[in-house]
C-alpha positions, -999 to +999 in steps of 0.1 A: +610-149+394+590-145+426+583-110+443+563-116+477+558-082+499+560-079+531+541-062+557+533-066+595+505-038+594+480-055+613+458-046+640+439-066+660+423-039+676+410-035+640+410-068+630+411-079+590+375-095+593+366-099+556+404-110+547+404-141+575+364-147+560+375-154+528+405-172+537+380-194+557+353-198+530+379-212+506+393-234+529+355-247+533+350-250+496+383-268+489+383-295+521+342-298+520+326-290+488+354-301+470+364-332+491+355-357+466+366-338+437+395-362+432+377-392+436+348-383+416+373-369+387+393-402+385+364-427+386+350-403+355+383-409+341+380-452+345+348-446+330+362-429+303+389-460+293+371-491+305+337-486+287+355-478+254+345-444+251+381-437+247+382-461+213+355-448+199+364-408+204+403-406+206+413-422+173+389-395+162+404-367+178+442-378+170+426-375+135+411-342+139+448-329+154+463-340+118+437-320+099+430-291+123+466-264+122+446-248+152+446-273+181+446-268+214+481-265+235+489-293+263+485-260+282+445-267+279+445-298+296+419-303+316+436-306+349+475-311+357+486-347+360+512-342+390+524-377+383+495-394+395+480-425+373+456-451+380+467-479+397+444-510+399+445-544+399+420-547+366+432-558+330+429-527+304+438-492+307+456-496+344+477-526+328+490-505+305+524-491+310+528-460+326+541-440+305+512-451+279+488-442+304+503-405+308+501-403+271+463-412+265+453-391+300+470-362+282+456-363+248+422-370+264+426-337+288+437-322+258+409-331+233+384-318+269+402-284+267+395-279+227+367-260+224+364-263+186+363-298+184+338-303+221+317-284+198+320-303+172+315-333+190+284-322+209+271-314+174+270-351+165+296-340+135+327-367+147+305-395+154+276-392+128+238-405+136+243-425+105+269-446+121+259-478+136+281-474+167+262-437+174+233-450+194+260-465+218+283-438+221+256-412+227+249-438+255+280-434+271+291-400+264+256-389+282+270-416+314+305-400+311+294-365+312+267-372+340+301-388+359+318-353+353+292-333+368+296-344+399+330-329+395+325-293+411+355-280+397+340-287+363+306-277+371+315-243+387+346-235+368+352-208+344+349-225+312+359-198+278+336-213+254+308-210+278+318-177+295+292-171+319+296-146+347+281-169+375+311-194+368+333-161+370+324-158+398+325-196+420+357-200+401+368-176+422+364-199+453+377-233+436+412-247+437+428-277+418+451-289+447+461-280+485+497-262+472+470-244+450+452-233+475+480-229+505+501-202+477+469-177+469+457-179+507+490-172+518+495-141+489+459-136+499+470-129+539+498-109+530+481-078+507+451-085+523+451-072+557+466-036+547+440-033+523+410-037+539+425-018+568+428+015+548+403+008+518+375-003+545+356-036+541+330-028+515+355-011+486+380-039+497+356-070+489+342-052+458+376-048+450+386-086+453+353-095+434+354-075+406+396-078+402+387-116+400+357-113+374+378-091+351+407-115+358+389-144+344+376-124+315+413-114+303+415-152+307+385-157+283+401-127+254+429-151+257+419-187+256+383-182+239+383-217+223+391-235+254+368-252+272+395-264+296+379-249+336+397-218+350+397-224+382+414-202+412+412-166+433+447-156+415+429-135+392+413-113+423+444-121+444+466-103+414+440-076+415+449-067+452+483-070+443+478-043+416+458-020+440+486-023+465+511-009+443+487+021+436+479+025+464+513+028+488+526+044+457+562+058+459+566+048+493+592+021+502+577-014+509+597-042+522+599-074+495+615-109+491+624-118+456+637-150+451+651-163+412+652-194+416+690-198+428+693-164+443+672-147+468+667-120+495+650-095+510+655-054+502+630-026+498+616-008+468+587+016+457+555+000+460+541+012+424+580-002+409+562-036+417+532-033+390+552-033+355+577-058+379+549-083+381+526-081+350+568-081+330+574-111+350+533-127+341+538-117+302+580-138+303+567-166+320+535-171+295+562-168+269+585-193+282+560-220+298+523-206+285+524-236+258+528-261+286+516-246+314+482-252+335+489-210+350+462-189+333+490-160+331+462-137+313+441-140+342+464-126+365+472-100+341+442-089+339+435-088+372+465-067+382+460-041+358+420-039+368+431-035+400+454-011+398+423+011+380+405+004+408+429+011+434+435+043+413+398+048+415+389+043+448+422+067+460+415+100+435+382+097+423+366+081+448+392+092+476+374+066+501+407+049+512+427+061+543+460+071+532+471+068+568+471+030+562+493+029+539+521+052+560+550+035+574+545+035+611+570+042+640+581+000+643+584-002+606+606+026+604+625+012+638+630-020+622+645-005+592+670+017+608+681-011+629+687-028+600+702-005+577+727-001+613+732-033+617+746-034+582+764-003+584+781-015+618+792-053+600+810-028+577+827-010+602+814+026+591+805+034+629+798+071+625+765+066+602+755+036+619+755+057+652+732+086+633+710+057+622+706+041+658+705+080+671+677+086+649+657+055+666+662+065+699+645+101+687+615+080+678+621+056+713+640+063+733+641+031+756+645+006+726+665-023+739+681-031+704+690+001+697+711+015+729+725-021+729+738-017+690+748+019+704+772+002+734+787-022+712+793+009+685+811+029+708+828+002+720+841-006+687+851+027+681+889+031+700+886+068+699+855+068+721+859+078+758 
């Protein structure tokens, strides 16, 4: 189920300065910083299989899954595969087939995200310094690791076992693909501009901060032996989602909810959204958490910590301009025309006219409106 609001409350006299800021510093991160991300991650990976790392360590681990009842879920892995498998001309792991190579790309993202047995690993307690192959593979698991810094999604990530609040906080900036990015800039635009318009830009950007810090530490309550990198500004994103809901309260907000073969467009209390969206967070971890890259506790834990805040920052606080968050004179225009427009396709002319009567109360020389009022009373056979 997807619930997007909408909102045109933007003002360029008053222009959302922080909101277009941090849609621009992401946008540096991801196409800049990141820009050899992929690159980097897949030649780490080649590493990984042709220097026979991968002998030595997943045998090991397949083991270890046998023995250990509390493995670490597919929904660890270390990143998502979106189809995409090495393709080279070279004899060894690319000549495998490809469904062989998703298989041992899974289990090895798998065996990354499992903090218990990382640990272990790192401990020298699955390949003992009594073996004769341990020199070696110290060798090369030093080299592979080395090739996985150079990863900045790995080195700046959230990680759970490691749960630093510096990595909460560059996570924040990070994203794993451009779809990744486009959804929580575009969610991001859409809360965003409102909010900082009536909350002001200081409360607003604390807001988004802190949301997203708290976010990733839900993620951490949640996932604590994972050392899988949460990566992402959902967390803060959900948080301004929450605060929106608080925030506009009982008044009527206009939404499109799509799910999945149905979907339109209608309006409902803002506040109705919060248990609508953290319901719909807790069902879809339930259904695909097992399986799923989506860290659905981070957003949980984002909307409900900024909801507090909103809450916060409206009664305790009271530092946000409720004016904001009114429905001004177009809004309310565009939904009369629309409830008239509707009324008028069902032929119940009387309360469509009140409806277009009313608009022409708030303005007067509205095109739309004294055109929908023509064809009304032309419609209607008992009008002079």
């Amino acid at each position: 189920m997807l619930i997007i609001p909408l909102s045109n409350r933007i003002s360029w006299r008053n222009p959302p300065v922080i909101t277009i800021l941090v849609i621009l510093v992401n946008c540096y991160v991801f196409f800049v910083v990141q820009g050899e991300d992929n690159l980097n991650y897949l030649a780490a990976q080649r590493f990984y299989f042709e220097s026979g790392l991968a002998d030595i360590e997943l045998p090991r681990y397949q083991d270890y899954l046998k023995h250990d009842k509390r493995t670490a879920s597919c929904r660890d892995a270390l990143v998502p595969m979106d189809g995409e498998t090495f393709c080279t001309d070279e004899d060894g792991f690319d000549s495998l087939p490809m469904e062989e190579q998703v298989e041992l790309l899974q289990l090895l993202a798998a065996m990354q995200a499992d903090g218990r047995f990382m640990r272990k690993l790192h401990q020298d307690r699955v390949v003992r310094s009594d073996e004769e192959l341990y020199a070696d593979w110290k060798d090369l698991r030093l080299e592979y690791e080395d090739a996985l810094s150079t990863v900045v999604f790995i080195q700046y990530g959230f990680v759970p076992t490691d749960n630093r609040l510096m990595a909460a906080f560059t996570s924040l900036f990070l994203h794993g693909s451009l779809m990744h990015l486009v959804g929580n800039m575009v969610f991001f635009w859409l809360v965003g501009c409102v909010l900082e318009l009536g909350c002001g830009w200081m409360a607003y950007l604390s807001l988004y901060l802190i949301a997203g810090i708290c976010g990733a530490e839900a993620h951490y309550l949640a996932n604590m032996q994972s050392s899988a990198p949460c990566i992402g500004a959902s967390g803060a994103i959900s948080g301004l989602m929450g605060a929106y809901s608080v925030l506009y309260g009982k008044r009527k907000i206009k939404i499109f909810y799509s799910l999945g073969f149905f979907f339109s467009v209608t309006r409902i209390a803002a506040i109705a959204l919060l248990p609508f969206w953290i319901g719909n967070e807790i069902l879809q971890y339930f259904l695909h958490g097992e399986l799923s890259q989506v860290g659905y506790f981070a957003h949980i834990g984002g909307f409900v910590s900024g909801a507090v805040l909103g809450f916060v920052a409206l009664r305790v606080c009271k530092i946000v301009d409720e004016s904001a968050f009114d429905e001004s004179p177009q809004e309310r225009i565009a939904c009369l025309l629309e409830q008239a427009y509707e009324l008028t396709s069902k032929l119940d002319l009387n309360d469509a006219r009140t409806l277009v009567q009313r608009v022409l109360a708030i303005d007067p020389e509205n095109s739309k409106a004294l055109n929908l009022l023509f064809t009304i009373d032309k419609m209607d056979p008992a009008d002079p």
